[in-house]
Each structure stands twice: as C-alpha cells, then as structure tokens.
N, C-alpha and C positions, 0 to 999 in steps of 0.2 A: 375626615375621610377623603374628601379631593385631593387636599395638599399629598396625603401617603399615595392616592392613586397617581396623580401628577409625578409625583417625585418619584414611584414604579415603575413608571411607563417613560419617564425620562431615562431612569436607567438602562432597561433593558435597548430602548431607541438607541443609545449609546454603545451598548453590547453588540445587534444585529449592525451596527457600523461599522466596530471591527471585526467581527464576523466577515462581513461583503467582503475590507480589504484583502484580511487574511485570506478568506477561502479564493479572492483572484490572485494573490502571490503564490499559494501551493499549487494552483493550475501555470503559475510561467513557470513554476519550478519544473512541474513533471514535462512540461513543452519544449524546457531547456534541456529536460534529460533525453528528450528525443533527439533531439534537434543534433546533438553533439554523438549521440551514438547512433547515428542514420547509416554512416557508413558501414559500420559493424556489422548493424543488423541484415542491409543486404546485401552483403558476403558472406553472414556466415547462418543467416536464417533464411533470406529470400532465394537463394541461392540453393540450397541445400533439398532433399524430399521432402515431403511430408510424413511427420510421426505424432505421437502424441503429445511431445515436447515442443516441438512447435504451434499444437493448436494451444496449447496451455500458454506459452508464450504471446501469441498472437492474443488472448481471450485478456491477459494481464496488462499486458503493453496498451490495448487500443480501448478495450472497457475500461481499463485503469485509468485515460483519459477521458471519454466521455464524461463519465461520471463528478470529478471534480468541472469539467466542462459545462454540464450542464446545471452543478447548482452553484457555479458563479453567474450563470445566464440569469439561473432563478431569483439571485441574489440582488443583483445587480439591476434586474428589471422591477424592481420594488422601493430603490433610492433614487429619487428622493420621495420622501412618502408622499401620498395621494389622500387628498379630503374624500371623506365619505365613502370610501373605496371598502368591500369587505369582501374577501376574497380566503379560501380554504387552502389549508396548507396539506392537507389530508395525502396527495397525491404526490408530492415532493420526498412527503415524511418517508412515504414506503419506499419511493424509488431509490431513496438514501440508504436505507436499510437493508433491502436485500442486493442492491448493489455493491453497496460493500462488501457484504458478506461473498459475491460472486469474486470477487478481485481479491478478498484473503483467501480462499478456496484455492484458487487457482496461484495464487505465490505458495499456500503449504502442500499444492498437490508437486510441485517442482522441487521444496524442497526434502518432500516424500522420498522422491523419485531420486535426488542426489545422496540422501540417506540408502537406499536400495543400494546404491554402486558402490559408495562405501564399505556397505560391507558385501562386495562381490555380487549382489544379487539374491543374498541366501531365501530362500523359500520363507524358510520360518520368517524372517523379520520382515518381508514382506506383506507377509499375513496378518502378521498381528498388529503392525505400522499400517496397512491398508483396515482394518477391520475397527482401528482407533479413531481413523479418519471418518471413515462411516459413521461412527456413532457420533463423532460432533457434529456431522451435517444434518443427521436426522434432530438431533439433540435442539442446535441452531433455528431447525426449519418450522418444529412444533415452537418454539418460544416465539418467532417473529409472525405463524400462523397466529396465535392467542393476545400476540399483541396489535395487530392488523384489525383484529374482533375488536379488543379495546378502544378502535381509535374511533369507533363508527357513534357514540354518546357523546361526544365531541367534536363530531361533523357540522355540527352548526352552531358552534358556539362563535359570537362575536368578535373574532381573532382573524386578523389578516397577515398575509404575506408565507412563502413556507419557512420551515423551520432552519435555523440555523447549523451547521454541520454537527451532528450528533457523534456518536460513538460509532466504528464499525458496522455494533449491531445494532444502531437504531440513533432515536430521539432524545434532546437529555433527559432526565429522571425527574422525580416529582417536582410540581413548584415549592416554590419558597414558602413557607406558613403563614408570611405577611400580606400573599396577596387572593385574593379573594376567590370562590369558584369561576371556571371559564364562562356558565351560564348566566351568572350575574355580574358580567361585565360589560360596560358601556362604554363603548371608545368616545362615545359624546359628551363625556364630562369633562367639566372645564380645568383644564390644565394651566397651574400657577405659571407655568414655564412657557409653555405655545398652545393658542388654540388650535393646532394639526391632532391629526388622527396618526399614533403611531405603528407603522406596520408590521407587528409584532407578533409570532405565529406560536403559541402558550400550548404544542400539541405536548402536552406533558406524558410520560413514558408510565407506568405503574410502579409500585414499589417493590414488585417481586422482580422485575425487568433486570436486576442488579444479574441474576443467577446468568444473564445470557455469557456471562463474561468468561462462566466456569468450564465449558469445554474450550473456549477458544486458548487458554491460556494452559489447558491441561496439555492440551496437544503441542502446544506451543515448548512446553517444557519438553513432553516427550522427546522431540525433536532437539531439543537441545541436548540432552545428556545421552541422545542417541551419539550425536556427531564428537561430541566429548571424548567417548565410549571408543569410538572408530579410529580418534587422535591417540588415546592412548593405547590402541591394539597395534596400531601400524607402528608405533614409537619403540611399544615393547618386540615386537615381531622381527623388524627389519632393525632395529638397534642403529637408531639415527638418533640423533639431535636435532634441534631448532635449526643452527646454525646448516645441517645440510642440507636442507629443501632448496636451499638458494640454488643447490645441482638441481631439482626434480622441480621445475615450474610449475608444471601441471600435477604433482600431489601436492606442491604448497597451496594454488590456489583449489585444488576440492577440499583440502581439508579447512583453509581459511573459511571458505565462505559459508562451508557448514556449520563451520561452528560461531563465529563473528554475527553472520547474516541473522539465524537463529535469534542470537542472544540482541541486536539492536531491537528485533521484531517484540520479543522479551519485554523489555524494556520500554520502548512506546505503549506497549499494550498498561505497563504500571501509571505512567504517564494519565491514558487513558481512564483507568481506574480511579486516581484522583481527581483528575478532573471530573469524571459524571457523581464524585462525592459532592460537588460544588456546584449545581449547574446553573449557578446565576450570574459567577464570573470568571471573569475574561482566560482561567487557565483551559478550561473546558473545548474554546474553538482554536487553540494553541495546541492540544493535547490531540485533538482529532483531527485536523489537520495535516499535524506529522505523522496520522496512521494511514493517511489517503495518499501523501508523498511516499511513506516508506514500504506499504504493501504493492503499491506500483514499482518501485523502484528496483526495490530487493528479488522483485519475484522475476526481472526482466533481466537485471547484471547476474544473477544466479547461473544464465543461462549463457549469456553473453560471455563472461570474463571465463567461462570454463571452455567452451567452444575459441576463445580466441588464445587459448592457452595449447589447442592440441589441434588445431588446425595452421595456423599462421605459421610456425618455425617450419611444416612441411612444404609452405606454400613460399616461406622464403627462400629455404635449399633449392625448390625447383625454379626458384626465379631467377635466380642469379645463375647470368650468365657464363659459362664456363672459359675461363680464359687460358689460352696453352701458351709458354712462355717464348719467348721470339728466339728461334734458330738462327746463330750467326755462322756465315762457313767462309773458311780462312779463303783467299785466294789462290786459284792452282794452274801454273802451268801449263796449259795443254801439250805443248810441245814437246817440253821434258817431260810433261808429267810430274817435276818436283812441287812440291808444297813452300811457298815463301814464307 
C-alpha cells in the first residue's frame, strides 16, 4: 500500500510540475499577444467611443489575462513543495472555473455579434442566436452552481496546493480508481521515493460534471454552421469566388474569421474533451491550456483584425500627403514678349 501510495503521489508531483511550466508558458503567450498588438489596440480600441464591443473586448483581453496570471501565481507559489504544509485548493478551483467561463462568454458574445453583421443584422437571427446564448449561460451557471455545492465534502480533506488548470468549465473529473478516497489520505506516509509531502490538490470534479461541456460546444457548433451559412450566401448572392476577396479585404477578413476563428475554438474545445477523458495525464493541462491561450486570443483578434481592416486603408488615403507635380515654365522674353 505505500509503495502504490509513493509511486501516486510521485506521479501526480510530476504532473503539477508540468502543469506550473505549462500554465507559465500560456501566460507569456497570452503577454506576447499583447505585447505585439498594443499598437492596434490603441488606435483602433482606445481611441475609438465606447460601445458594447469594446466592453466585451476590454472584459476578454484584460480578464483573459488575469486569469492565466493569477494561477501561475498560484502555481508557482506552491514549488518547490513545503513539509507539513496543508493548505485548500477550494478557492482557486472556483476562481478557475467560473473564470473561464467569463472569458468564453465574452469571445462567443463577439463572435455572436460578428455573426449578427453577417447576416446584415436580421432580427430573427438575432434572436434566436441571442436566446441560444442564453440558455448556455443559464445552462453553464446551474452546473458550476451544483458543482461549487459538491466541492464543500472535500473542503477538508488532506490535500494541498490548488488544482491544476482544469477544463474551461471547471476541475478535472473523477480520480483514478487506483487511488484511495480524499478523506483517507495521509500525506505522512512514507514515500519510497522522498520523504516530502507532495503538494497535490485531488479537488476531483463529479461524474456527471462531463455534461458541462454540452452547451458549450452546442453553441460553439451553432456558430460555426452559422458563419458557413453566411460564406456560402454571400458566394451564391454576389457570384464571387475565393480567388476575389483578394479585391474586398474587409469581406475576406469577416468572413475568414467567422468562420476559421469558430472552428479552431471547435476544435480545442475536442482537445479538451479528451483530455478530461484522462485526467491523470499530461494531455489534460496541454488541452486546457490551449483553451485559456485561444479563448483570450480569438475573442480579442476577432475584433482587432476586423477594425484594422476598415479603418486603416481610410486612415492611410488621409495620410498621405497630397503631392502636385512641379510646374516648369519655359523662359520669356519680356521685351519681345517672344517665348525662346
């Protein structure tokens, strides 16, 4: 029974390792993506009024730091592990959770919103796109309510440090079968490997917790066969090709990013999926990691590369200085008055 507990607690010690790295590389990622589009932003955000696309942007861009900010703080303030140290991961777990959830919120209310112009602003799709959104928030809000309840039978169980970067919507999913309840766990058992205590945060998710994934990804598709929808209306409508967006900038980029941006989001979110199938290794903080770089990322360039597409060609014609070309006039006479 030690040697399995030892060799448990060695793994996982090994996991929350690359966990820390990981979750501080996706934080210089998202600092690099500031860092290089500062300019952009104020020219063509800080510059600009205020509307709702700006608070969404603003809410995306600066929470969507935070957040990877503050659990590599959390991370990072827990290696190298600490003797005797037991400390709750309770409060990390949720601030992870529904923080996420506030920064996908705010990347699909943008691409809501680009889907609205798409297709001209029509009422109906407005409605029935806003009323979808709705119900995965409500949807979202009861499942991280009921799992929030869940975490409190597990507030003192002998587990330290917080938990490693979860999914989106949360914490990973059950433990493994091999290791024992949270409550009959003793970090004072002697380990084949180090006598250290490892600082290991076991807040394990429920098994129903899987279903959080099913509005996120519903809407997630919505969105996508929306933008699809709107490529192939403008294609059939105006009777273009691929090849001539290369004239029309600014429809090339609203309909690229509708539809591309969508489907990467897509895509990490499957990512995600297998990873919380696994949550004892290393794909799982690989998997959520890319969803904390690309719900930051995607929900800020959304905004960015569309604004820099229909403001800047206006702001170069009016920049460039207008040059009149130089008058040369022959020599003349005054006397005669003849022209030489």
């Amino acid at each position: 029974m030690d040697r399995t507990l030892g060799y448990t607690f060695a793994s996982f010690s090994q996991q929350a390792k690359f966990q820390t790295y990981f979750q501080v590389a996706i934080t210089v990622a998202v600092l690099y993506d500031h860092l290089i589009t500062l300019d952009v932003e104020i020219d063509l955000i800080w510059k600009k009024k205020w509307s709702a696309v700006k608070v969404l942007f603003v809410i995306n861009r600066y929470f969507g730091e935070a957040l990877p900010l503050y659990l590599a703080r959390v991370l990072i303030h827990q290696f190298p592990p600490k003797d005797n140290v037991v400390q709750e991961c309770k409060i990390a777990s949720k601030v992870q959770g529904w923080g996420s959830h506030v920064i996908i919120w705010s990347m699909q209310a943008i691409m809501l919103y680009r889907i609205c112009c798409l297709f001209n602003r029509s009422k109906k799709v407005t409605i029935w796109m806003s009323i979808a959104f709705g119900l995965e928030i409500i949807s979202l809000v009861v499942i991280d309510a009921l799992y929030s309840r869940s975490l409190s039978p597990h507030s003192g169980s002998n587990v330290s440090s917080p938990p490693p970067p979860g999914p989106p919507s949360g914490p990973p999913g059950p433990p493994p079968p091999y290791l024992p309840s949270p409550r009959g766990l003793n970090l004072g058992i002697a380990n084949t490997e180090s006598q250290q205590r490892f600082p290991i945060c076991l807040a394990f998710s429920p098994s129903w917790y899987f279903i959080s994934w099913a509005p996120i990804f519903a809407f997630e598709l919505l969105i996508l066969l929306m933008g699809l929808r709107a490529g192939i209306r403008y294609f059939k409508k105006e009777k273009r090709s691929l090849l001539s967006l290369n004239k029309f900038p600014f429809h090339s980029i609203l309909l690229r990013d509708s539809i591309l941006f969508p489907m990467i989001a897509f895509l990490v979110g499957i990512l995600n999926i297998l990873g919380w199938a696994q949550p004892t290794n290393y794909y799982m903080p690989i998997a959520n990691g890319l969803a904390q770089l690309f719900s930051r990322i995607l929900g800020c360039r959304l905004i960015l590369n569309l604004r820099e597409a229909y403001y800047l060609p206006f702001e170069g014609e009016c920049g460039q200085p207008e040059k009149l070309p130089t008058l040369i006039f022959p020599d003349t006479d005054v006397a005669s008055g003849a022209v030489d």
